[in-house]
Every structure is written in structure tokens, then in C-alpha cells.
N, C-alpha and C positions, 0 to 999 in steps of 0.2 A: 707733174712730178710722178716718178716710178714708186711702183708697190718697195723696191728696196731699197728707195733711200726714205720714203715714210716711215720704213721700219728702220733703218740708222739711225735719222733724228729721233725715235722714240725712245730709242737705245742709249744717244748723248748726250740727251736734254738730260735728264735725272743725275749723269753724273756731274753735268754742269751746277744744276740745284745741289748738289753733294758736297761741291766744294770739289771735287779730285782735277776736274777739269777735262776740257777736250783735247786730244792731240790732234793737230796737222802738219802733217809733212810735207814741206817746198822742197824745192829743188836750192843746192848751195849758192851762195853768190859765185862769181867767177875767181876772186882773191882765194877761198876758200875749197875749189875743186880742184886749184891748180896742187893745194895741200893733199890732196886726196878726201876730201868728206863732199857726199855726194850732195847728203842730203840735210836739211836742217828741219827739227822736231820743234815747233812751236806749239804752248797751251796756252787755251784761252781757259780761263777762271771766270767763277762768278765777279760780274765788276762789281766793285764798290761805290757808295754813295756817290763821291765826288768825279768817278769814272759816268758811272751811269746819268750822273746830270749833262755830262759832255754830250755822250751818247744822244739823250731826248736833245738837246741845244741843237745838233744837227739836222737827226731826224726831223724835226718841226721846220726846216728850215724847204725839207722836200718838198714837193707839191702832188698833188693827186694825177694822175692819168687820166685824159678823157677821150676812150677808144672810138677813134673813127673810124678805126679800119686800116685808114692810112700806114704804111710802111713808115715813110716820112716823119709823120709826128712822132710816132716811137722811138724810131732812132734819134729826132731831134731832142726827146727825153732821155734818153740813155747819154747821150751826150753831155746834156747839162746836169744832170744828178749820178753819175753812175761815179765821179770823185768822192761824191759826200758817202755814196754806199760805202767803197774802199775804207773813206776816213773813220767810220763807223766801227767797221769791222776791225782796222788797226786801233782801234783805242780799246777794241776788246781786246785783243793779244798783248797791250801794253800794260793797262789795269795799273798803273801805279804816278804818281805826282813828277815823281822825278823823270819818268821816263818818258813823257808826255810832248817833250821836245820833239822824239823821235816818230811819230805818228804820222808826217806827211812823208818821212822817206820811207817808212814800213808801210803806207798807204800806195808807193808809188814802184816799191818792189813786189807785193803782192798783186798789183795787178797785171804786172808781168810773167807769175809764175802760175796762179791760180786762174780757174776757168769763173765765168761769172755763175756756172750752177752751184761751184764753192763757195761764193759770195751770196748768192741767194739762202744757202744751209747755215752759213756763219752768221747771215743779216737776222735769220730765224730765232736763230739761238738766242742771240743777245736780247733782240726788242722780245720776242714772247717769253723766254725763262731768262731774261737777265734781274727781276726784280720789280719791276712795275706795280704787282700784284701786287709786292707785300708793302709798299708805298704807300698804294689804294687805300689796305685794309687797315693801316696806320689812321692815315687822315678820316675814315668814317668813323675809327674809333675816336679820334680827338674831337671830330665834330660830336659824336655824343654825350662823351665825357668832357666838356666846357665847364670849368671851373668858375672863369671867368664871366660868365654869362650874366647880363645886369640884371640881377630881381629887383621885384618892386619892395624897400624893407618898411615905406611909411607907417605910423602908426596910423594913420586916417583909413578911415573906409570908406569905399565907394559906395554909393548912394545913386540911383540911379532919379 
């Protein structure tokens, strides 16, 4: 990755965290150029719970890369995961329940208009500042703070 889009995503991430959200610009569908609009402005927003549980439900589904070298295997990896990346990426641009229908056709027009280094910067966005973190730091608070946690209440004492 180049020194200027390190410095772009340093730039988009915080407004992702912000709330305000990312803009990217596709190119129109064809129904829509013939209207005259060239281009269409979609934002991706922080996803919400129930988006971002979609989001990990995918991802986990990836599997790791094991580099041989080989040309071959790579592309036979790009081949078999590079859908779930797209689907990933569109369910960040969707972020909403109802809209959630739409994900495998917005999955399958952005991979038509966008290059995969936008999909690398968008797949960024999501899994490292989509929320994960603040997940984590829920759950080791609930693990400390156990309310539930059985104490021993007997009135007997051990006696060894």
C-alpha cells in the first residue's frame, strides 16, 4: 500500500468512528446515465450491532492464505472468497435491516465498478474501525463485573 492512501485511510477512519461517514463515488448504473447522472455518491456509516454481527458471520466464514508462491493458489483464493469480501463491503454501505435484501445485488454491482484496491480500503474500514473494539471492551468489562457469579454463602467453615 502507498504512503497516500495510508494517509487517506488515516483521514476516513475517524470520520467513520465519528459517525459522519465515508463517501464513495461509482460510476451510475446504465438506467441512470441515460437520465444524465454520471455518477452515484454512496456512504458507508459506522455499522450497527446487528449489521456488524452480519459483517463477523462472513468474515469467519474466510479462511487464511497459505503462501506458496504459487500464482495458482492465490488466484484460486481470490476466486473462492473475493464474493464474501464484496458481500462484506455491501452490507457496510447498506447498514440497515430492511435494506439487507439488497446486499447481494449491491455486492455484485460493486464489483463491477470498483477496483479491488477499493475493496481492500473499504474491507479496512469496516473490520478494523467498524466496532470490534468497543465489543472487546464490553465483554472484559462484563467478565469483571459478574454479578452473577456463585459465592460460597454457607455458614460452615472450612476446617482443613
Amino acid at each position: 500500500m502507498s504512503k497516500k492512501e495510508e494517509v487517506l485511510i488515516e483521514k476516513l477512519a475517524p470520520q467513520m468512528l465519528l459517525k459522519r461517514g465515508v463517501k464513495v463515488n461509482v460510476r451510475a448504473p446504465l438506467f441512470l446515465r441515460i437520465f444524465g447522472k454520471k455518477e452515484l455518491a454512496l456512504t458507508m456509516y459506522q455499522p450497527t450491532a446487528r449489521t456488524l454481527l452480519k459483517i463477523a458471520n462472513v468474515y469467519l466464514k474466510l479462511t487464511t492464505i497459505e503462501d506458496d508462491g504459487k500464482l495458482t493458489s492465490l488466484l484460486k483464493h481470490y476466486t473462492k472468497h473475493s464474493k464474501k469480501v464484496h458481500r462484506v463491503v455491501s452490507l457496510g454501505f447498506l447498514n440497515s435491516p430492511r435494506k439487507m435484501w439488497r446486499t447481494n445485488i449491491l455486492a455484485w454491482y460493486l464489483a463491477r465498478t470498483l477496483t479491488e484496491q477499493h475493496f481492500l480500503y473499504l474491507f479496512q474500514l469496516l473490520i478494523l474501525h467498524g466496532g470490534v473494539e468497543d465489543f472487546l471492551s464490553t465483554i472484559r468489562l462484563i467478565e469483571q463485573t459478574r454479578i452473577t457469579k456463585p459465592m460460597n454463602l454457607s455458614q460452615e467453615r472450612k476446617t482443613s
